[in-house]
PAZAPA-4460 file (N, C-alpha, C; in steps of 0.05 Angstrom, whole numbers, plus 32768, in hexadecimal, padded with zeros to 4 digits):
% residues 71
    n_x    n_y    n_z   ca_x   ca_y   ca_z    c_x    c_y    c_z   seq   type   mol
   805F   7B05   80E6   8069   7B19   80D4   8057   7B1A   80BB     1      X     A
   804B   7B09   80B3   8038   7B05   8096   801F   7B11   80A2     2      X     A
   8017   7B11   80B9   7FFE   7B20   80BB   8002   7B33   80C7     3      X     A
   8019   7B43   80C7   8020   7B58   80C2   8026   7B65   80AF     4      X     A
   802C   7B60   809C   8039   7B6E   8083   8010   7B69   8079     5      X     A
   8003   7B55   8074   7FE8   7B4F   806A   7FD6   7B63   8070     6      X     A
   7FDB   7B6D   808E   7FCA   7B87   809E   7FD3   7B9B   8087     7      X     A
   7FEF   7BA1   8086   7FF1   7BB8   807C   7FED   7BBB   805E     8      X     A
   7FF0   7BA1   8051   7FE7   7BA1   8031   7FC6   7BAB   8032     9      X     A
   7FB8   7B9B   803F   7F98   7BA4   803F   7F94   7BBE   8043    10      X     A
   7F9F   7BD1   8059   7F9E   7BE6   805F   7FA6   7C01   804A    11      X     A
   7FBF   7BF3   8040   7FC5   7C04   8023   7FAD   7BFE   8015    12      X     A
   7FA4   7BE9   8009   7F9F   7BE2   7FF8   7F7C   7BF0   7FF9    13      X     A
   7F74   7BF4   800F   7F5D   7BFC   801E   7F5D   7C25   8015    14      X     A
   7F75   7C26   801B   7F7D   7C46   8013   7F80   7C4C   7FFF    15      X     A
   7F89   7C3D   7FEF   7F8D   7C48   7FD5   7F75   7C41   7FC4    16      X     A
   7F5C   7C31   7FC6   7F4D   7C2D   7FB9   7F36   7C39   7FB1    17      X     A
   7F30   7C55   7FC1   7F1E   7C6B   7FB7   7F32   7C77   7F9E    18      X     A
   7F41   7C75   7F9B   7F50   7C7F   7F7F   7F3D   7C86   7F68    19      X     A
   7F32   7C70   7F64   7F1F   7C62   7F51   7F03   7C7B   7F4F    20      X     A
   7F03   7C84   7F6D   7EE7   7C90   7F65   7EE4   7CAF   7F4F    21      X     A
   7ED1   7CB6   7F56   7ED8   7CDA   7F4B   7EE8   7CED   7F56    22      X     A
   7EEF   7D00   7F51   7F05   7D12   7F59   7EF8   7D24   7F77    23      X     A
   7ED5   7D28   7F6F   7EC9   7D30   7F7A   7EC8   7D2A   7F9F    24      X     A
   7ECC   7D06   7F9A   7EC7   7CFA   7FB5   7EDA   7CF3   7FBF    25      X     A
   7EF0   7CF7   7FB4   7F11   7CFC   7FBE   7F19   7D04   7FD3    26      X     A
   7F0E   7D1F   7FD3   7F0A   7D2E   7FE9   7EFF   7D23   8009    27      X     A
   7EED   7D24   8006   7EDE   7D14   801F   7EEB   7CFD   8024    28      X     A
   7EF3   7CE9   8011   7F0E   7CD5   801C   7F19   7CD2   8028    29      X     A
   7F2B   7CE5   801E   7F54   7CEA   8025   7F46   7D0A   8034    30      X     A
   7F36   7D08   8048   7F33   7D1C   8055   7F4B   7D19   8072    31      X     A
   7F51   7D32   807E   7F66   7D2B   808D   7F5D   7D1A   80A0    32      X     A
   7F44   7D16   80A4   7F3C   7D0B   80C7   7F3A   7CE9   80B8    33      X     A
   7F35   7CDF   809A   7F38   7CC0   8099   7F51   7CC0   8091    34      X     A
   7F63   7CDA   8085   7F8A   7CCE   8084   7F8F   7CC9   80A2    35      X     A
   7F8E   7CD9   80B4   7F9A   7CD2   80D4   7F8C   7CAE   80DB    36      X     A
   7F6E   7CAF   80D1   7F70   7C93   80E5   7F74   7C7D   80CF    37      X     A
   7F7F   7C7C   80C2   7F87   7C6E   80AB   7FA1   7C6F   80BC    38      X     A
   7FB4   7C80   80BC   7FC7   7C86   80CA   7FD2   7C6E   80E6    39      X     A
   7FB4   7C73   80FB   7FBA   7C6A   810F   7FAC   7C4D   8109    40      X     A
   7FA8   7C49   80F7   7F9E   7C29   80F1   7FBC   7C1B   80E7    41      X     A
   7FC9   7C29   80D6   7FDD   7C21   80CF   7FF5   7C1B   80EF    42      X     A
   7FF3   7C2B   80FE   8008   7C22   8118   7FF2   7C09   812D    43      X     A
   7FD1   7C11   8128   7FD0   7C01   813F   7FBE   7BE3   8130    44      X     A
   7FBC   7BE5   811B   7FB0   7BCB   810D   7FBE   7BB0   8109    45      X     A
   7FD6   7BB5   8105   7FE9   7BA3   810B   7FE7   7B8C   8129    46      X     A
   7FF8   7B9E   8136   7FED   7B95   8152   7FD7   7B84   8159    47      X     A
   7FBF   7B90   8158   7FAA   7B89   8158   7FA3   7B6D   814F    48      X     A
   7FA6   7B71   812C   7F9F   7B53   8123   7FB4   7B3F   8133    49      X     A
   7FCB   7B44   8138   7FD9   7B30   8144   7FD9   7B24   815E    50      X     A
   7FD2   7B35   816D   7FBD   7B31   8182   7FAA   7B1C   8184    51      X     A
   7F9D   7B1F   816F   7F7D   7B16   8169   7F87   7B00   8156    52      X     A
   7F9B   7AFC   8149   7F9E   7AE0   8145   7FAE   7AD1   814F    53      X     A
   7FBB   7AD5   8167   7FD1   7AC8   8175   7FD8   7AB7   8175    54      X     A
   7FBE   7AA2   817E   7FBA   7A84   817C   7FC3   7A79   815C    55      X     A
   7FBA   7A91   8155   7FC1   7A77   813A   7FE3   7A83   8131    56      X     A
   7FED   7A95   812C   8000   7A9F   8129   8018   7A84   813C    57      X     A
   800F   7A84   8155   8020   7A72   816D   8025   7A53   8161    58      X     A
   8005   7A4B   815E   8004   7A36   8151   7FFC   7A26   813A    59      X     A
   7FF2   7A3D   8129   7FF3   7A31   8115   7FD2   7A20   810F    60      X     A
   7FB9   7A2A   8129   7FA7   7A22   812D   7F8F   7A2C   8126    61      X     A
   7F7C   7A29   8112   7F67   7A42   8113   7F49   7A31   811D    62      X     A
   7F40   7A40   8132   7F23   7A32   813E   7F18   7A44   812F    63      X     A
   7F01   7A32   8121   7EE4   7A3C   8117   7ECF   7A42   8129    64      X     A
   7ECD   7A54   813C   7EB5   7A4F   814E   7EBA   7A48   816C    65      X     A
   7EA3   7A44   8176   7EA6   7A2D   818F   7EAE   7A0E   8185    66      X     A
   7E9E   7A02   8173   7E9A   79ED   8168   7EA9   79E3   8151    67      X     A
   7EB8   79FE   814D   7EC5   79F1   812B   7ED8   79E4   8131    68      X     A
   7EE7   79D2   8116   7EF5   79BE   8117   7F1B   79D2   810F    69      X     A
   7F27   79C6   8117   7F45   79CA   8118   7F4E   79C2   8102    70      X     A
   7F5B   79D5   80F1   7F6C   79D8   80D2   7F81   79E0   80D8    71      X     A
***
């Protein structure tokens, strides 16, 4: 559940941070074709990272590598 809610803080946090620029480049931003996959990042990014961290989510395990050591 925490790297779920973490996906979606980054992802806001990812969207809302051209704010900052000029008014000029706003545009090209928050254009409709990067709101939609912003959009579908938001339904399928979730998933995904959880997927991709399973192992550790399951147990609580993170491998460094082939070789790294267990934390």
């Amino acid at each position: 559940m925490i790297t779920w809610i973490a996906t979606w803080v980054a992802l806001v946090v990812l969207y809302l941070s051209p704010v900052v620029l000029p008014d000029q480049w706003q545009y090209y931003v928050y254009s409709p074709a990067s709101a939609g996959l912003w959009m579908l990042s938001m339904v399928g990014g979730p998933p995904l990272v959880c997927v991709l961290n399973r192992r550790w989510i399951r147990h609580g395990v993170w491998t460094a590598g082939a070789g790294g050591s267990r934390t």
